[in-house]
C-alpha positions in Angstrom: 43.9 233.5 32.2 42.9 236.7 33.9 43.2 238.6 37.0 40.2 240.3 38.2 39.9 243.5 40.3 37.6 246.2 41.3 38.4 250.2 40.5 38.7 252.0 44.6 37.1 254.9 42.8 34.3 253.7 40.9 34.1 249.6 41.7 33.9 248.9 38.3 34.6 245.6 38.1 37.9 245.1 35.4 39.7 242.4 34.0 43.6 242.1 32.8 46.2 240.0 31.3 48.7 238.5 33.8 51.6 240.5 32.0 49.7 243.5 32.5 50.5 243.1 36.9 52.6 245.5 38.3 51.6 248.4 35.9 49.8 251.2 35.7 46.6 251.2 33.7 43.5 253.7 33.6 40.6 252.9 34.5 38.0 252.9 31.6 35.0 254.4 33.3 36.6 257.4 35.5 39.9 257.3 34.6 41.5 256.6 37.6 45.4 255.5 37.5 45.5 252.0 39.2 48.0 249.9 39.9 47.2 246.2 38.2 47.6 244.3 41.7 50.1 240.9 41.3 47.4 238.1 42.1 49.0 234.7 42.9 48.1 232.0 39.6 45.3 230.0 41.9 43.8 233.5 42.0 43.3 233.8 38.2 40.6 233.4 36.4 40.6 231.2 33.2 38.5 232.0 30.0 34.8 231.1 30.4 35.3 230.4 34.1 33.1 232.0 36.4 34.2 235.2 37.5 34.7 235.7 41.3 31.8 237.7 43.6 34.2 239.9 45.5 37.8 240.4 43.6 40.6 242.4 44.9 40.3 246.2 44.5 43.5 247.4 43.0 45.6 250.2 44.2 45.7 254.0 42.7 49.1 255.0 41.7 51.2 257.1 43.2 50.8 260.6 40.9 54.5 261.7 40.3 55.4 265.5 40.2 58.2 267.1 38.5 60.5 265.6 35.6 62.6 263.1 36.1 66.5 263.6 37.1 69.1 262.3 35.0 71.2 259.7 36.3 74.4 262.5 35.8 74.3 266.3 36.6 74.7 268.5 33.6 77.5 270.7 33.5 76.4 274.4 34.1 77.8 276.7 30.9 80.0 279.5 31.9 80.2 281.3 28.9 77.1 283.5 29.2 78.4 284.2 33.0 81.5 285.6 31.5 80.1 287.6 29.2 77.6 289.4 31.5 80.5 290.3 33.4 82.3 292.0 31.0 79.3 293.8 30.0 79.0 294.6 33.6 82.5 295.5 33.7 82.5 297.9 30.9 79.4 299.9 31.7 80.7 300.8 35.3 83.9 302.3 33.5 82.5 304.6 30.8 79.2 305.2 33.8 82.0 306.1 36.4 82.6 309.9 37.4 86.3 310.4 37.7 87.4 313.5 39.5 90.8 315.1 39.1 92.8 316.1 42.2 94.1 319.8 42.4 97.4 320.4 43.5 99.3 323.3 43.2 103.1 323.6 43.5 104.9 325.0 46.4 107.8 327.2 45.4 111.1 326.4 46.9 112.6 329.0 49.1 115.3 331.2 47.3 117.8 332.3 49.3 119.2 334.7 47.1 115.9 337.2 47.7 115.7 338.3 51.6 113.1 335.7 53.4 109.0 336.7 53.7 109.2 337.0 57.0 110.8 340.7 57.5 108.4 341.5 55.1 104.9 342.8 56.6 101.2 342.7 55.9 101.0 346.4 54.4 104.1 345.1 52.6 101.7 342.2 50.8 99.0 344.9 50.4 101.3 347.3 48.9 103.1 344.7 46.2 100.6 344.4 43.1 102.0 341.1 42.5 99.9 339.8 45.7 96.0 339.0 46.5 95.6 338.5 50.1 92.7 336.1 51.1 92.1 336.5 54.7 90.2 333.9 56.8 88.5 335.2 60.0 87.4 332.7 62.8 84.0 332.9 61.4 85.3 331.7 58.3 84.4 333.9 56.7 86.9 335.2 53.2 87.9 338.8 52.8 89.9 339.3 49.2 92.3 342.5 49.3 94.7 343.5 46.2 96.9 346.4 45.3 95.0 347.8 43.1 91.5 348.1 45.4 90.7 350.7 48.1 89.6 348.3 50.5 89.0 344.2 51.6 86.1 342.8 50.1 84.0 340.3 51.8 83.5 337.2 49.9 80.9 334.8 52.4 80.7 331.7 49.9 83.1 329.6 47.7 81.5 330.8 44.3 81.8 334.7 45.8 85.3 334.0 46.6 86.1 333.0 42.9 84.2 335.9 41.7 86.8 338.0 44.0 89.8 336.8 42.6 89.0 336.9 39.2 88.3 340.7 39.9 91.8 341.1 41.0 93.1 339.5 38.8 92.5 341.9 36.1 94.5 344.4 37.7 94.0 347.8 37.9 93.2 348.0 34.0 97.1 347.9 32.2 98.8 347.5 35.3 100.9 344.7 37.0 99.0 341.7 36.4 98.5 339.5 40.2 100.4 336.2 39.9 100.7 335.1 43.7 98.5 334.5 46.1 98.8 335.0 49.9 96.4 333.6 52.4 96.2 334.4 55.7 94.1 332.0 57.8 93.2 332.9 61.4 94.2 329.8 63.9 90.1 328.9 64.5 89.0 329.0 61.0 88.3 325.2 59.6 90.8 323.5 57.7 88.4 322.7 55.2 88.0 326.6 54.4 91.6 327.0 54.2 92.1 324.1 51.3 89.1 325.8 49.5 91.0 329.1 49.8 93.9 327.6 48.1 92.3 325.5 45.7 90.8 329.0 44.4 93.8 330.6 44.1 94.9 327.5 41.8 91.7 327.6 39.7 92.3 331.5 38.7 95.9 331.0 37.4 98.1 331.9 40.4 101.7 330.8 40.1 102.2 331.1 43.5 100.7 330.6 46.4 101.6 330.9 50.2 99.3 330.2 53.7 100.2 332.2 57.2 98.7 331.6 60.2 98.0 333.8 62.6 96.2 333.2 66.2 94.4 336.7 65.9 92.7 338.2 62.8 94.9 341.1 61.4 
C-alpha cells in the first residue's frame, strides 16, 4: 500500500509508504520540501493497482528560521561581568588626575605684640619682613617689598609668581621676606584674591594676611 501525490512545484507525480504521512520529504526532481499529506486507507493504492489519474498534491512545508529554544533558559555566567568591572575599576584609578588642595594656615592673633591695626601701610612697606600684593578694581596685582624702590605691576598669575619670587630674595644678604600682606580693593573678584593667596603659599610664605579696603591705596 501506497499513497499517491503530486509535487505543487513541479507535478511530479510521487509515491510513499503510509508511515511516511505526516513528514517531511524532498522532492526528487526539484527538491521541494513537501509535507507527505495523511490520505484516508480507501485512498491508498495497493501494489500493482492502477494508479489514480488526478492524486492529491501535497503541501510545501513550512521553512523554519532560527535554532531551536531549549525547553529551560540557560543561566547567564557572571564571572566575565565581574571581571570587566574590575578591570574597569582599576583603570579609572591609576587614569584619574588627582589634585591637591592648597591651604595655608592662618596665624592666631598674639596678644602679647600690639594688634595690625595701629600699624599703617608705609608701616608694611617699611618692615622687610612684608611683601604687599595689592589688588586694584581692575584686578589687576601690583607687588611692593622693602627692599624695591617702587610697586611693580604684575597683570597675570604666572607674572605675579615671577614678582614674588623676586622679593623674596631680598635685597641680596638682607632680611629674608616671610609674610605676605594683601590688600584687595572691595570690587576686585574673589577669585583674584584666592589666586593672590595661593601665590603667597606657593613661594614659601609663613604668613599671610588679606585687608580690604573700598578704595585703592
Amino acid at each position: 500500500m501506497k499513497a499517491h501525490f503530486t509535487c505543487p512545484a513541479c507535478r511530479t507525480h510521487l509515491a510513499a509508504s503510509p508511515d511516511l504521512m505526516d513528514t517531511r520529504v524532498p522532492c526528487p526532481e526539484c527538491n521541494t520540501l513537501l509535507g507527505v499529506p495523511n490520505l484516508p486507507a480507501e485512498s491508498l493504492v495497493a501494489d500493482g493497482a492502477p494508479i489514480p489519474a488526478s492524486p492529491p498534491a501535497a503541501h510545501e512545508a513550512a521553512v523554519g528560521f532560527g535554532l531551536p529554544r531549549s525547553s529551560s533558559d540557560a543561566e547567564m555566567d557572571m564571572t566575565p561581568m565581574v571581571d570587566v568591572t574590575f578591570l574597569l575599576l582599576i583603570f579609572f584609578m591609576v587614569t584619574a588626575a588627582f589634585s591637591l588642595q592648597k591651604s595655608f594656615e592662618v596665624p592666631a592673633p598674639d596678644e602679647s605684640q600690639p594688634s595690625t591695626q595701629t600699624r599703617t601701610l608705609q608701616d608694611f612697606e617699611e618692615d622687610p619682613q612684608y611683601v604687599i600684593v595689592r589688588i586694584d578694581e581692575y584686578n589687576t596685582y601690583h607687588v611692593s617689598a622693602a627692599s624695591w624702590d617702587e610697586e611693580q605691576e604684575a597683570p597675570s598669575e604666572q607674572e605675579l609668581l615671577i614678582r614674588l619670587r623676586e622679593a623674596r630674595q631680598g635685597s641680596g644678604g638682607g632680611t629674608i621676606p616671610t609674610r605676605l600682606l594683601v590688600i584687595a580693593n572691595g570690587e576686585a573678584l574673589h577669585e583674584y584674591v584666592v589666586t593672590a593667596l595661593d601665590a603667597g603659599t606657593a613661594v614659601g610664605m609663613e604668613e599671610v594676611q588679606l585687608v580690604t579696603v573700598e578704595e585703592d591705596v
